[in-house]
N, C-alpha and C positions, 0 to 999 in steps of 0.2 A: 564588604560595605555596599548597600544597596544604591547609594550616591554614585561611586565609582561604577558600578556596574550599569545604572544608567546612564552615564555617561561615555563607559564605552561601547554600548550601542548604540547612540545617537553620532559617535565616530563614526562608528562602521557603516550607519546607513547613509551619512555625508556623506562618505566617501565612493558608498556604492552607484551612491546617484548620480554622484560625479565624473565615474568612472563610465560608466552604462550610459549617463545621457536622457537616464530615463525611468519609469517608476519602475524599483525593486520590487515589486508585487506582483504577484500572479493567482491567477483562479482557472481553473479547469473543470471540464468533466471528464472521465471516463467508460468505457466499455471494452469488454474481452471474455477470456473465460478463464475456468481456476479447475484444475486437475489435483485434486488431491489422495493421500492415501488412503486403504483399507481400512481404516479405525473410523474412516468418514465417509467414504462415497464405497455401498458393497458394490459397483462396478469395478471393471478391471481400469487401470490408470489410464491407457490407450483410450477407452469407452467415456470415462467419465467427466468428460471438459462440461462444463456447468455455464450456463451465462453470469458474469459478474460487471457490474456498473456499480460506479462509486464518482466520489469528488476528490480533489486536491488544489491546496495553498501551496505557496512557497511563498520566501521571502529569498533574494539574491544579494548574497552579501556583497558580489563582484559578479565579473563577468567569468568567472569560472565553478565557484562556491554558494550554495545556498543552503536552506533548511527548507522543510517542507514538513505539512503534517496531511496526512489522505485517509480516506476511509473509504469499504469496498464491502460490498454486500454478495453476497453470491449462497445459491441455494441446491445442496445434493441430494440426489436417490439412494440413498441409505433405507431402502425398503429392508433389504434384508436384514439389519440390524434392527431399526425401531420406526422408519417411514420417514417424509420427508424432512432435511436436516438444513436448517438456515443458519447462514452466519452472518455477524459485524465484527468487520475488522479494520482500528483506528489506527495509526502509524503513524511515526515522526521520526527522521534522522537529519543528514547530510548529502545532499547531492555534488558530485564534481563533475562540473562541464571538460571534458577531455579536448584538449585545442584540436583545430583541424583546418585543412586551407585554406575551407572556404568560410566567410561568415553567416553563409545560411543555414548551415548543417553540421551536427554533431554529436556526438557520441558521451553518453553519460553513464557514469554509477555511482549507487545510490547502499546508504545503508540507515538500518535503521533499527527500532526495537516495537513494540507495539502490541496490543491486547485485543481478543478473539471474543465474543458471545457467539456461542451458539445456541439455541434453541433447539432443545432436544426432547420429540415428542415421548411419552411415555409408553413403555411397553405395553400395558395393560388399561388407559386408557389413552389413544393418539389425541384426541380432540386437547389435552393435556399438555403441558411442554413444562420441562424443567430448564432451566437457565446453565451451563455450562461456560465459565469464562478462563482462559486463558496466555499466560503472556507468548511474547515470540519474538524472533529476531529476523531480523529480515535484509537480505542482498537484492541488487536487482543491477539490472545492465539494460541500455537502448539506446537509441537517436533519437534528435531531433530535429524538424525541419523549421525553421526561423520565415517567418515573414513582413513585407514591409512595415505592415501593420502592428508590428511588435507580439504579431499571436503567434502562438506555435504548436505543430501538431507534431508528437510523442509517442513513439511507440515503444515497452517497454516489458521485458520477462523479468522475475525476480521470482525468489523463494523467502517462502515463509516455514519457518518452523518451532515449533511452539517449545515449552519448555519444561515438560511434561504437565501432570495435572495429581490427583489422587483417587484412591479406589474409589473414595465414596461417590465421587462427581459422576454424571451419567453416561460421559464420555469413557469412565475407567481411568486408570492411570497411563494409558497409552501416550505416545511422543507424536503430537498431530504434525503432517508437514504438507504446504500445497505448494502448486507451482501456479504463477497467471502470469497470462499475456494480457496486456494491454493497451489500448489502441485508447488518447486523452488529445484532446483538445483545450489551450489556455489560453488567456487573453489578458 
């Protein structure tokens, strides 16, 4: 029932706010890089860290539990496959604040599930791009550094791994999987 269910999230963010003292809401940027495989970047894994910047929401149910949804752009040299290779990639899961002594700093992970575009130039004309979308699931682990201010600066690794695709897609039916570090700032 859609009643009931708005109501129990009008609970939970009572309670969150009550709990915290403060607004459940968060907005960030992001910047890092994203190492991916051989179906995507023809560098070696070692070589191939990409710059990647993106944004992220959350919502904080508590002071230990939230949801968040992010998205993350980052762009490979896939010369030797078909030339330069961009992607978007939107995300949404669960984060869990890991308790810790102190109340400025601490340690999180995060899961989640979420969907890839790449734009993928054509072999035969580059100027060209076919669309390439696919889903993935996503782990990730970091800290954070909390300040009085209520902002927080976030540094975080996580894997993404897609959930295959099929022949005909331009990517092929390969199993895409990247790794990013990320360096975000919220407020």
């Amino acid at each position: 029932n859609l009643v009931a269910a708005a109501a129990a999230v009008l609970a939970v963010y009572g309670a969150s706010v009550a709990r915290a003292g403060e607004d459940p809401f968060e907005v960030g940027v992001m910047v890092g890089a994203t190492a991916a495989n051989d179906d995507v970047d023809s560098d070696s894994l070692a070589d191939s860290l990409t710059p990647t910047f993106g944004l992220r929401a959350a919502w904080n149910f508590n002071d230990r539990l939230g949801w968040f949804v992010d998205g993350v752009r980052a762009k490979y040299d896939a010369a030797a496959l078909f030339g330069d290779l961009k992607e978007t990639a939107l995300r949404t899961g669960l984060e869990w604040d890991i308790p810790t002594k102190t109340s400025d700093f601490g340690w999180f992970i995060n899961g989640g599930v979420g969907r890839s575009s790449f734009d993928v130039p054509r072999v035969s004309d580059p100027t060209v791009s076919d669309d390439d979308k696919r889903n993935f699931g996503s782990a990730g682990i970091g800290v954070k550094q909390f300040f009085d201010n209520g902002n927080s600066l976030r540094l975080e690794a996580r894997y993404d791994q897609s959930f295959g695709g099929d022949k005909s897609d331009p990517l092929g039916d390969n199993s895409l999987s990247m790794i990013r570090f990320l360096l975000g700032y919220s407020f």
